[in-house]
N, CA, C and O atoms as CSV, one atom per row, in Angstrom:
chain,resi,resn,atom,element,x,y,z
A,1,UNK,N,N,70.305,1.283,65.956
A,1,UNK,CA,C,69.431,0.132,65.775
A,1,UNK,C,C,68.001,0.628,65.578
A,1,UNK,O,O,67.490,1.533,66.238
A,2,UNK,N,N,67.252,-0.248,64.336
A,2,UNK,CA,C,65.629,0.190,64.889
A,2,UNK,C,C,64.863,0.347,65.757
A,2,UNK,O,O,64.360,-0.494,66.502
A,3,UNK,N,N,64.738,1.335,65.719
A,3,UNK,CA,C,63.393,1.413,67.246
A,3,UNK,C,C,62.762,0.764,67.552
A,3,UNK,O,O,62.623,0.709,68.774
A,4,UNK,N,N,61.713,-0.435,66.471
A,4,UNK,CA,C,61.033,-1.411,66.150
A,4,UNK,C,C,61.543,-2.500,66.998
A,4,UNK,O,O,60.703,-3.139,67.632
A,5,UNK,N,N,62.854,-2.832,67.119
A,5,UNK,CA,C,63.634,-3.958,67.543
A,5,UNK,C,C,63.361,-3.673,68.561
A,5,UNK,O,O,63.411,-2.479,68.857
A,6,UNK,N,N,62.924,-4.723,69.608
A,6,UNK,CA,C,62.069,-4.858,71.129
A,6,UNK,C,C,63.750,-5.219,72.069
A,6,UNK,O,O,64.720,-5.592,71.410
A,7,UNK,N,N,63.829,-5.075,73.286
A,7,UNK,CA,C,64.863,-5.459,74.079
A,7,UNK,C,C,65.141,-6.449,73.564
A,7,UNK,O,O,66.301,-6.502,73.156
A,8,UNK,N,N,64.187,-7.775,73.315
A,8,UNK,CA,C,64.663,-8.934,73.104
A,8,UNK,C,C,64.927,-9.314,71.950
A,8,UNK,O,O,64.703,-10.523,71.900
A,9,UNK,N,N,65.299,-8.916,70.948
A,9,UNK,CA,C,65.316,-8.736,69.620
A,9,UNK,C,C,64.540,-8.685,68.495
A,9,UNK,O,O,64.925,-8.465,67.347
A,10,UNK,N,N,62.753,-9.030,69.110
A,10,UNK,CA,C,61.847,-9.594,68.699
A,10,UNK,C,C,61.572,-8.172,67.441
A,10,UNK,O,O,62.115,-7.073,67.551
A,11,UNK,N,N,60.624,-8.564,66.321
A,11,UNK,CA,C,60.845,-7.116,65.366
A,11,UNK,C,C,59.364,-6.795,65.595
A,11,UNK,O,O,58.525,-7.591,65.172
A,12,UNK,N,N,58.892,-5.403,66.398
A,12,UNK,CA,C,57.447,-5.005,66.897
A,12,UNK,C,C,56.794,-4.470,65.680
A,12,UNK,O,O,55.581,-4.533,65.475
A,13,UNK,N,N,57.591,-3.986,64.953
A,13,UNK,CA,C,56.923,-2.943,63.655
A,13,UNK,C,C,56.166,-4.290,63.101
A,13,UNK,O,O,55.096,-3.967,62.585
A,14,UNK,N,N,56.400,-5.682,63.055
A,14,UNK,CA,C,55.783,-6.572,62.191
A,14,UNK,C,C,54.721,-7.012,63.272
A,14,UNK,O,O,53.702,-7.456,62.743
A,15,UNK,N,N,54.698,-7.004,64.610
A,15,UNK,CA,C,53.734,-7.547,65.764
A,15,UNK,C,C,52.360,-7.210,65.123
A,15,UNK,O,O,52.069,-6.074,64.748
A,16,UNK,N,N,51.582,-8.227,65.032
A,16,UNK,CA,C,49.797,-8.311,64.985
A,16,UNK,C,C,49.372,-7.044,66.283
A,16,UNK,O,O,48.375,-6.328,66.194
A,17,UNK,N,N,49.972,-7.012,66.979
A,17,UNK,CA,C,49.773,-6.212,68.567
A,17,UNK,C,C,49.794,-4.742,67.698
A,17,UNK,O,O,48.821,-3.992,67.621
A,18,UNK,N,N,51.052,-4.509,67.094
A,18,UNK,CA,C,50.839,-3.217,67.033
A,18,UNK,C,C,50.431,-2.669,65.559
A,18,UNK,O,O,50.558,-1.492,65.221
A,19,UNK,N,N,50.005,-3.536,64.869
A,19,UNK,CA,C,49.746,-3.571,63.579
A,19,UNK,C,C,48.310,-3.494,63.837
A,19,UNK,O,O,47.758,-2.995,62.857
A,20,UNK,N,N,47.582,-3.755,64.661
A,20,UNK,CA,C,46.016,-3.936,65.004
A,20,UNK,C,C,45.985,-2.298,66.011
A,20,UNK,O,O,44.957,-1.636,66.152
A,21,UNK,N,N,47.180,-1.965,66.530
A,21,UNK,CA,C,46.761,-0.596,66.868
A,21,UNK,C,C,47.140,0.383,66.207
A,21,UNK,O,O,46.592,1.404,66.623
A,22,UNK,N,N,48.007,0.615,65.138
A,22,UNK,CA,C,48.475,1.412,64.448
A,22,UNK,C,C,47.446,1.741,63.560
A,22,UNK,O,O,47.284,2.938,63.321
A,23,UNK,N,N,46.626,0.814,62.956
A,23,UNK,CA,C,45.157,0.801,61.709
A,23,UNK,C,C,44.264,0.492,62.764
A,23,UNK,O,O,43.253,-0.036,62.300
A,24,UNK,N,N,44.226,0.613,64.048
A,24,UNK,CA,C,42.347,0.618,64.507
A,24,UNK,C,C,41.766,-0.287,64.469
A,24,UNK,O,O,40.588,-0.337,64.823
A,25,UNK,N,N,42.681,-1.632,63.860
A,25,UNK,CA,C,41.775,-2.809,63.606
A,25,UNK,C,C,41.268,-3.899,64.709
A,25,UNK,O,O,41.873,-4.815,65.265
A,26,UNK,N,N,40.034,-3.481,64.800
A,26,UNK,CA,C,39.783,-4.637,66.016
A,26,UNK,C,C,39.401,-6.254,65.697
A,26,UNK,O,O,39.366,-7.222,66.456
A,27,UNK,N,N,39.168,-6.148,64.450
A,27,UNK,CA,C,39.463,-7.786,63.906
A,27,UNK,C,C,40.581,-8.533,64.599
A,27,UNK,O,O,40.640,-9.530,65.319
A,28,UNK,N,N,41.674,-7.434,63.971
A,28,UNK,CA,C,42.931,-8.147,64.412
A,28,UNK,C,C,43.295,-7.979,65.840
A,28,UNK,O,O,44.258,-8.669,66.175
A,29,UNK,N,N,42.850,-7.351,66.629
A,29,UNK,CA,C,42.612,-7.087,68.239
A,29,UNK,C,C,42.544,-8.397,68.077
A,29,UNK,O,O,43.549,-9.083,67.892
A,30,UNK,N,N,41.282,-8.894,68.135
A,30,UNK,CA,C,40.530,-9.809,68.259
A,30,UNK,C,C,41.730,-11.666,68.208
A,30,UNK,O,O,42.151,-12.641,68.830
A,31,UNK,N,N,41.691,-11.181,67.373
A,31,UNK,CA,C,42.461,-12.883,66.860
A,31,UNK,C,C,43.763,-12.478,67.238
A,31,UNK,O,O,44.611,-13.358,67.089
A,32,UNK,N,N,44.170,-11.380,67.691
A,32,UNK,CA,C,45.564,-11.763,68.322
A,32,UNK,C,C,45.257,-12.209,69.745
A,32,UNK,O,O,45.803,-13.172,70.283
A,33,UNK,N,N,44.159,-11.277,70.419
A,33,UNK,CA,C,44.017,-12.048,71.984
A,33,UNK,C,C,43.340,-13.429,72.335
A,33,UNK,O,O,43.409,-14.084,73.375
A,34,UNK,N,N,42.531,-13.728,70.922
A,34,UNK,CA,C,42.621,-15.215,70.768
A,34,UNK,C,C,43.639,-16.249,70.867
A,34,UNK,O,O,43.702,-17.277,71.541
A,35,UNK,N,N,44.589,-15.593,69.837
A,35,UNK,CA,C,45.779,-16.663,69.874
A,35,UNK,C,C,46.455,-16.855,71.200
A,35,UNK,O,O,46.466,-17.915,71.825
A,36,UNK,N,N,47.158,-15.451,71.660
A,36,UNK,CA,C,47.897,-15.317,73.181
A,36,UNK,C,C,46.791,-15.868,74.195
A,36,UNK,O,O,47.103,-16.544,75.175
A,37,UNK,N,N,45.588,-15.556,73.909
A,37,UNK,CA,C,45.358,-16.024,75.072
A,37,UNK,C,C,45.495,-17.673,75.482
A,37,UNK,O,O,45.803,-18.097,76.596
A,38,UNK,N,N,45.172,-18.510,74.235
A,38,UNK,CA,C,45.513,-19.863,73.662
A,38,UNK,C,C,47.141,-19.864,73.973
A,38,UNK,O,O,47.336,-20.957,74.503
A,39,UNK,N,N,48.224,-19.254,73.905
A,39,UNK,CA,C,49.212,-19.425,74.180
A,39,UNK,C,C,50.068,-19.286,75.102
A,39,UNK,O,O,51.280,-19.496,75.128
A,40,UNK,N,N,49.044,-18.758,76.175
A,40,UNK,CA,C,49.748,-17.993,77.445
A,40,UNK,C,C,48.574,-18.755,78.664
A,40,UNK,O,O,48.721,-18.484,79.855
A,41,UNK,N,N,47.704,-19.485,78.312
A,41,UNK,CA,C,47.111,-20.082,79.094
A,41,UNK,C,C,46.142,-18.765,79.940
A,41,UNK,O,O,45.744,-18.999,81.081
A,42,UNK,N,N,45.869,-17.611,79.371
A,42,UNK,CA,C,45.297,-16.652,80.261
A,42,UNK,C,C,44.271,-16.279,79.571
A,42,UNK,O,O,44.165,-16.626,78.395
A,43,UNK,N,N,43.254,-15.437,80.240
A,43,UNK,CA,C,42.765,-14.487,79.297
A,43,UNK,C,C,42.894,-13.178,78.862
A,43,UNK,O,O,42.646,-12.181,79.538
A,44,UNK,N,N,43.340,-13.206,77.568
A,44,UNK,CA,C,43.124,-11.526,77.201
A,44,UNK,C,C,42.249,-11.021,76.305
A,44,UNK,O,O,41.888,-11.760,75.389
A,45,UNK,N,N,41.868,-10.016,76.367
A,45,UNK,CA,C,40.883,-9.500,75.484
A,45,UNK,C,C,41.145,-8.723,74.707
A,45,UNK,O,O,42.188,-8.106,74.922
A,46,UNK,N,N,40.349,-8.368,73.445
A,46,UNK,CA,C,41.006,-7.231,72.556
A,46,UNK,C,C,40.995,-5.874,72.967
A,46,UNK,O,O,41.421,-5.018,72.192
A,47,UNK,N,N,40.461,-5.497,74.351
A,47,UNK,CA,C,41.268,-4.144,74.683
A,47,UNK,C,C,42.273,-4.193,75.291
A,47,UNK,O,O,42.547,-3.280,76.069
A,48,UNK,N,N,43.129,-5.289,75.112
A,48,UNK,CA,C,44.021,-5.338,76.054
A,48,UNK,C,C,45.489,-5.013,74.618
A,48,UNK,O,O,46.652,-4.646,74.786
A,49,UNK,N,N,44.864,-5.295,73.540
A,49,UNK,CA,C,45.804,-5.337,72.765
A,49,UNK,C,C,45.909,-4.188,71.723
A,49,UNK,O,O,45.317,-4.132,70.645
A,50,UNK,N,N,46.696,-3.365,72.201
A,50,UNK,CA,C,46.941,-2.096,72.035
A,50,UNK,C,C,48.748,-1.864,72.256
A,50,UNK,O,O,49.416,-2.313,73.188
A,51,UNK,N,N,49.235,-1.040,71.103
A,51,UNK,CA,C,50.594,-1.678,71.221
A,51,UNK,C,C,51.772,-1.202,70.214
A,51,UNK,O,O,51.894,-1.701,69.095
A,52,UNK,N,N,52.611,-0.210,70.705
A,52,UNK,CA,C,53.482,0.798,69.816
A,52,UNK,C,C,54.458,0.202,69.434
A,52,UNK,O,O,54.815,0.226,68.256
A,53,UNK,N,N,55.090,-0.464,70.386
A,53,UNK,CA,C,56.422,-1.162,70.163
A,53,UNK,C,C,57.074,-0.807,71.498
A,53,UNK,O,O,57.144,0.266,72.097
A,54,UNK,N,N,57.676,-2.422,71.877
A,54,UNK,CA,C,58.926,-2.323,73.148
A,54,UNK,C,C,59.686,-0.755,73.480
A,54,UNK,O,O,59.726,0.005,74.447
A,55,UNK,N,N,60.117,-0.766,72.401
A,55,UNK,CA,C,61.260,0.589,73.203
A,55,UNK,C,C,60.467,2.104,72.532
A,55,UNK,O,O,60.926,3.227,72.744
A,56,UNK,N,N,59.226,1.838,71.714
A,56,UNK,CA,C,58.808,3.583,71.363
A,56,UNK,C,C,57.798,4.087,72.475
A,56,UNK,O,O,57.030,3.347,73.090
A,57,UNK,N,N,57.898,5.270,72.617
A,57,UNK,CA,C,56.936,6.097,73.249
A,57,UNK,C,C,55.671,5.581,73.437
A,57,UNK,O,O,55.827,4.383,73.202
A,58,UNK,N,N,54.377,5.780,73.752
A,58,UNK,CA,C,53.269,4.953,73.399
A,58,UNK,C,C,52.533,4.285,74.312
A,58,UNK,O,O,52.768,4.277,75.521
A,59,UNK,N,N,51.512,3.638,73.685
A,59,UNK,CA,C,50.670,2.573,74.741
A,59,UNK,C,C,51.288,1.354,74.321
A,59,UNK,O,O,52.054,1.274,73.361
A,60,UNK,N,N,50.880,0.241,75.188
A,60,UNK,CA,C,51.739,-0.685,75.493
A,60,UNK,C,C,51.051,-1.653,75.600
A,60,UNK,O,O,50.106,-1.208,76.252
A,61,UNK,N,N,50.788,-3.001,75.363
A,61,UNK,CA,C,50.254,-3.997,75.877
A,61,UNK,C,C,50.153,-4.151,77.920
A,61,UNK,O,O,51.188,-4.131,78.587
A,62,UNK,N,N,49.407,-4.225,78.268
A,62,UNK,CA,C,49.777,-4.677,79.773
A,62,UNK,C,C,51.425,-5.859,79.956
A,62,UNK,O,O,52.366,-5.572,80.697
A,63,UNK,N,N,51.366,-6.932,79.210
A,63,UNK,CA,C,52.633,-7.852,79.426
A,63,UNK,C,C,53.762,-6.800,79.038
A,63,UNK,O,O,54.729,-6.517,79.745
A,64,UNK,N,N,53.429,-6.207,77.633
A,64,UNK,CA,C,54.692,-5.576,77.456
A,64,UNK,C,C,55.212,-4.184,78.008
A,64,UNK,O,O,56.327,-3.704,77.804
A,65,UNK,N,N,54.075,-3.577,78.825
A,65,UNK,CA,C,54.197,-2.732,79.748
A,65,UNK,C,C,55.369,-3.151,80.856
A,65,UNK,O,O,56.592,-3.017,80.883
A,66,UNK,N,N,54.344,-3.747,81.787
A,66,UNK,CA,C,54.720,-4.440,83.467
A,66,UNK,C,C,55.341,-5.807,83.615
A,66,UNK,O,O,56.143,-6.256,84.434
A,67,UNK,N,N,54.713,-6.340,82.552
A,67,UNK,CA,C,54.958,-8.076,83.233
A,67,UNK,C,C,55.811,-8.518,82.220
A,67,UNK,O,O,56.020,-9.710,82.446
A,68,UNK,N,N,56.584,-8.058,80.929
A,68,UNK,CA,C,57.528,-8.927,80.443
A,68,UNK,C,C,59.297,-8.687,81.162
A,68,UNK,O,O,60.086,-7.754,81.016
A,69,UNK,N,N,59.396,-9.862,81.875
A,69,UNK,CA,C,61.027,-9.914,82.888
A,69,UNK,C,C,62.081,-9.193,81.882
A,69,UNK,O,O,63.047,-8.553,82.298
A,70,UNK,N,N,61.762,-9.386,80.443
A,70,UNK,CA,C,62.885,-8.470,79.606
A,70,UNK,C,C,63.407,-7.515,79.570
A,70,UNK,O,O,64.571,-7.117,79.632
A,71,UNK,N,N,61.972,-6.920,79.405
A,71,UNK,CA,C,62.420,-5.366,79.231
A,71,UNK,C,C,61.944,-4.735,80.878
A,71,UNK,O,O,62.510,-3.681,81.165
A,72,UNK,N,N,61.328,-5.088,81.555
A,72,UNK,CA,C,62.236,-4.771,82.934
A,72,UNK,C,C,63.684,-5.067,83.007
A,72,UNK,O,O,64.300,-4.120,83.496
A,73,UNK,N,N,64.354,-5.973,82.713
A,73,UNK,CA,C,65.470,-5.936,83.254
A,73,UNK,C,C,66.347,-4.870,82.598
A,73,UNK,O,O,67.273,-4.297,83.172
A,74,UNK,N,N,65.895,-4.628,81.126
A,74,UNK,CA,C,66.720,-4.157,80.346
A,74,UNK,C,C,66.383,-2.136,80.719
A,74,UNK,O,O,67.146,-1.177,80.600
A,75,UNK,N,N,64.963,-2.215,81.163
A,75,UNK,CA,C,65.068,-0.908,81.514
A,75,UNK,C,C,65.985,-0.548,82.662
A,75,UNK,O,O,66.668,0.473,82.580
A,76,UNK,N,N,66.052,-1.530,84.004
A,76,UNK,CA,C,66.458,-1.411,85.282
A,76,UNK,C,C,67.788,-1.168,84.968
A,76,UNK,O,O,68.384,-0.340,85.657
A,77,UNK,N,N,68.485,-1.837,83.881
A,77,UNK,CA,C,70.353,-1.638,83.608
A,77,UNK,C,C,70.260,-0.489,82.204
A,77,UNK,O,O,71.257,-0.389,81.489
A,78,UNK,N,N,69.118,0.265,81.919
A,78,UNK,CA,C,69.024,1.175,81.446
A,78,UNK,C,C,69.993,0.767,79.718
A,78,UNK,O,O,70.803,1.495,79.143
A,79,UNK,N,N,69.637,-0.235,79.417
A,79,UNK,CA,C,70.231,-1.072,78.136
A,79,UNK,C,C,69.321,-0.823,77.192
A,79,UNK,O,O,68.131,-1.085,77.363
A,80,UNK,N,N,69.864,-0.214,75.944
A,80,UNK,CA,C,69.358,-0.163,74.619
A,80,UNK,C,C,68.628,-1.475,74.179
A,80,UNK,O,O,67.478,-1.417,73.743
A,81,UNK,N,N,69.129,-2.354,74.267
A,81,UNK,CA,C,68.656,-3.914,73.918
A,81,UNK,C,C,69.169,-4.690,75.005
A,81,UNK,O,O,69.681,-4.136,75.979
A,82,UNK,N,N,69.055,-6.095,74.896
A,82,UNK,CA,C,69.708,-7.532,75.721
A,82,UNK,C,C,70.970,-7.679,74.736
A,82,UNK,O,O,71.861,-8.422,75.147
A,83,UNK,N,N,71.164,-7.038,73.436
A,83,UNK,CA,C,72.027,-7.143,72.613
A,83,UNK,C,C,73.845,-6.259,73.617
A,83,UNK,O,O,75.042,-6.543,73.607
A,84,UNK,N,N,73.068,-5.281,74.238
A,84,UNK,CA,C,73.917,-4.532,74.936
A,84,UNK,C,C,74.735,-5.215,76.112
A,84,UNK,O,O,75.774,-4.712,76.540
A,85,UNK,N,N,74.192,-6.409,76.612
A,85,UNK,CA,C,74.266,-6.507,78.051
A,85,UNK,C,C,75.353,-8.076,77.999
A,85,UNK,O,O,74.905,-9.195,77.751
A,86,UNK,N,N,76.620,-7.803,78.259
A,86,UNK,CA,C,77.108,-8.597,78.310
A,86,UNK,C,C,77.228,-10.783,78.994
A,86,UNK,O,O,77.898,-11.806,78.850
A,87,UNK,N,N,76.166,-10.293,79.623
A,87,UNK,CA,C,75.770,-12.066,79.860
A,87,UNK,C,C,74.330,-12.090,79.244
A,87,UNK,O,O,73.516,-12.652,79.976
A,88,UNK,N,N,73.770,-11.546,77.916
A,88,UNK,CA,C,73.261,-11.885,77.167
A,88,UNK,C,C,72.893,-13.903,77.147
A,88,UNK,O,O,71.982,-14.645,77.515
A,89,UNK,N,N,74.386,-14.054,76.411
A,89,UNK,CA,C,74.279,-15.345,76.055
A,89,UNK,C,C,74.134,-16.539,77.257
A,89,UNK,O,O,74.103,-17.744,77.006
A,90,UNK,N,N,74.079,-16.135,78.184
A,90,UNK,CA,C,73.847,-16.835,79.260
A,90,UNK,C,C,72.346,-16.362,80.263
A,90,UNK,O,O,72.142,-16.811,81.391
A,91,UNK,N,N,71.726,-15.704,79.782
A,91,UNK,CA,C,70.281,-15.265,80.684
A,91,UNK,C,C,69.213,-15.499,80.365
A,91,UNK,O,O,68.455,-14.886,79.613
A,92,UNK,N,N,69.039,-16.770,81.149
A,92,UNK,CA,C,67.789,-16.928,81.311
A,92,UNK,C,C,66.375,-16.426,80.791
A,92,UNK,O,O,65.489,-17.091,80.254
A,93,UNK,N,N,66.407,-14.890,81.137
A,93,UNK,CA,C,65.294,-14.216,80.619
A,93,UNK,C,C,65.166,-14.075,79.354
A,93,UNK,O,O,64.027,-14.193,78.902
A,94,UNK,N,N,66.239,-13.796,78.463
A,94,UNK,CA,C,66.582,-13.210,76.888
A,94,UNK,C,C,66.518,-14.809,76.410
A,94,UNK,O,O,66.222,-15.063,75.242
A,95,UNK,N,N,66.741,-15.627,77.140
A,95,UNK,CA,C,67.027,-17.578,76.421
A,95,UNK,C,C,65.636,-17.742,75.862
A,95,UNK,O,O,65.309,-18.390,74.867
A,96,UNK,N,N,64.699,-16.879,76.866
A,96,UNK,CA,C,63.263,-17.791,76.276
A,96,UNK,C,C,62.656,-17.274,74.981
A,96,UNK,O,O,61.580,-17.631,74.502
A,97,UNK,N,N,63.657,-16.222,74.401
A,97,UNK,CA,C,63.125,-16.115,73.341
A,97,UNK,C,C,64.617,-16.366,72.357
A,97,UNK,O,O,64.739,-17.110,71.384
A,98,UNK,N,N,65.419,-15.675,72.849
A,98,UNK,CA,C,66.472,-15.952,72.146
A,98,UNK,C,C,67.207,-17.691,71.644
A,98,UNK,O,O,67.731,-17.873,70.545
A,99,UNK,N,N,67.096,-18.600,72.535
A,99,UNK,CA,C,67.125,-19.644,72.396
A,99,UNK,C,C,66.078,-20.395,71.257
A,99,UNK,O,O,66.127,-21.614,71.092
A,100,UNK,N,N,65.472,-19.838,70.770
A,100,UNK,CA,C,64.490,-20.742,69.534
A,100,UNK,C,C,64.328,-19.581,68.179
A,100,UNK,O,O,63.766,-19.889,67.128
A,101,UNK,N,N,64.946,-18.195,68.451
A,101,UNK,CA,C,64.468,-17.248,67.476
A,101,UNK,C,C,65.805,-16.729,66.943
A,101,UNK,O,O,66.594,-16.058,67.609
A,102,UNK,N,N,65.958,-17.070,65.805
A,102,UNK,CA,C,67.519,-16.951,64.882
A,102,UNK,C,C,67.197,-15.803,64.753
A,102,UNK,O,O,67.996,-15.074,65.341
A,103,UNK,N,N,65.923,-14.940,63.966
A,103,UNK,CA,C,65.844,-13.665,63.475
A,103,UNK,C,C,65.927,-12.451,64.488
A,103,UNK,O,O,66.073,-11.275,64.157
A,104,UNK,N,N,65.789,-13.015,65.989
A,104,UNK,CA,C,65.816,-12.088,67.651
A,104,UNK,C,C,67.364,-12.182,67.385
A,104,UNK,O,O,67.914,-11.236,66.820
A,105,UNK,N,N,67.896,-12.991,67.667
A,105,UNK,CA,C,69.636,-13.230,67.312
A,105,UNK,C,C,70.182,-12.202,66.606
A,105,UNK,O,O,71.195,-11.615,66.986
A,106,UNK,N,N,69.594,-11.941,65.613
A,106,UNK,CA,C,70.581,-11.308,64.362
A,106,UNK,C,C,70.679,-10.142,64.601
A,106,UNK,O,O,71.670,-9.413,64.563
A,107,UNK,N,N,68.854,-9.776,65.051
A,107,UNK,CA,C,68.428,-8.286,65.062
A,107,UNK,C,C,69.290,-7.711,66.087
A,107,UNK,O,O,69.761,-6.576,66.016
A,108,UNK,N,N,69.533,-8.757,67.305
A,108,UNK,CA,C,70.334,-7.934,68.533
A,108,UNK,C,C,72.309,-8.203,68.215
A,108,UNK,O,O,73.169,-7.799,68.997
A,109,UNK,N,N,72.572,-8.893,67.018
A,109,UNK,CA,C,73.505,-8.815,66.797
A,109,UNK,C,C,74.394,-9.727,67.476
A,109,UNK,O,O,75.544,-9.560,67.882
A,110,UNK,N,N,73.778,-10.526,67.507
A,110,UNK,CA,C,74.475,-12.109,68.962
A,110,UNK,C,C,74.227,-13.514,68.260
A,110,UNK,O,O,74.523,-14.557,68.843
């Protein structure tokens, strides 16, 4: 599977997150921690958004570091993806994205 493909099936190689750290761009820093922060009810700032991808080597967003329940869980059962993990289709954690995202679906093969 691509490396790109995040635990949750989400596709990182296309993420504003890591597309703004891969080119240096702090524009796009910028208006991505605008948006999340607008979407997550928090604040983040554009040094916060720095960002290789879910499963590559690298720096990491803080959420997608520590605080996303996903890929903790998926590291803790040491799972390639949520695609791997047999109550997939029933968890809670993988639902909140998997439940509204056909293209997370496909990528993890579910």
């Amino acid at each position: 599977m691509n490396g790109y493909i995040a635990y949750c099936g989400l596709n990182c190689e296309a993420c504003e997150a890591r597309l703004a750290t891969i080119h240096n761009d702090d524009a796009l820093r910028g208006k991505v921690a605008k948006l999340w922060s607008e979407l997550n009810g928090v604040e983040i700032t554009p040094e916060m958004i720095n960002c290789e991808g879910c499963r590559i080597d690298g720096v990491k967003t803080p959420y997608c570091d520590t605080l996303c329940p996903v890929r903790q869980c998926a590291l803790g059962k040491k799972m390639g993806t949520c695609g791997d993990c047999a109550k997939v289709r029933s968890c809670e954690k993988a639902g909140m994205i998997l439940g509204n995202n056909e293209e997370a679906r496909r990528n993890l093969g579910i």
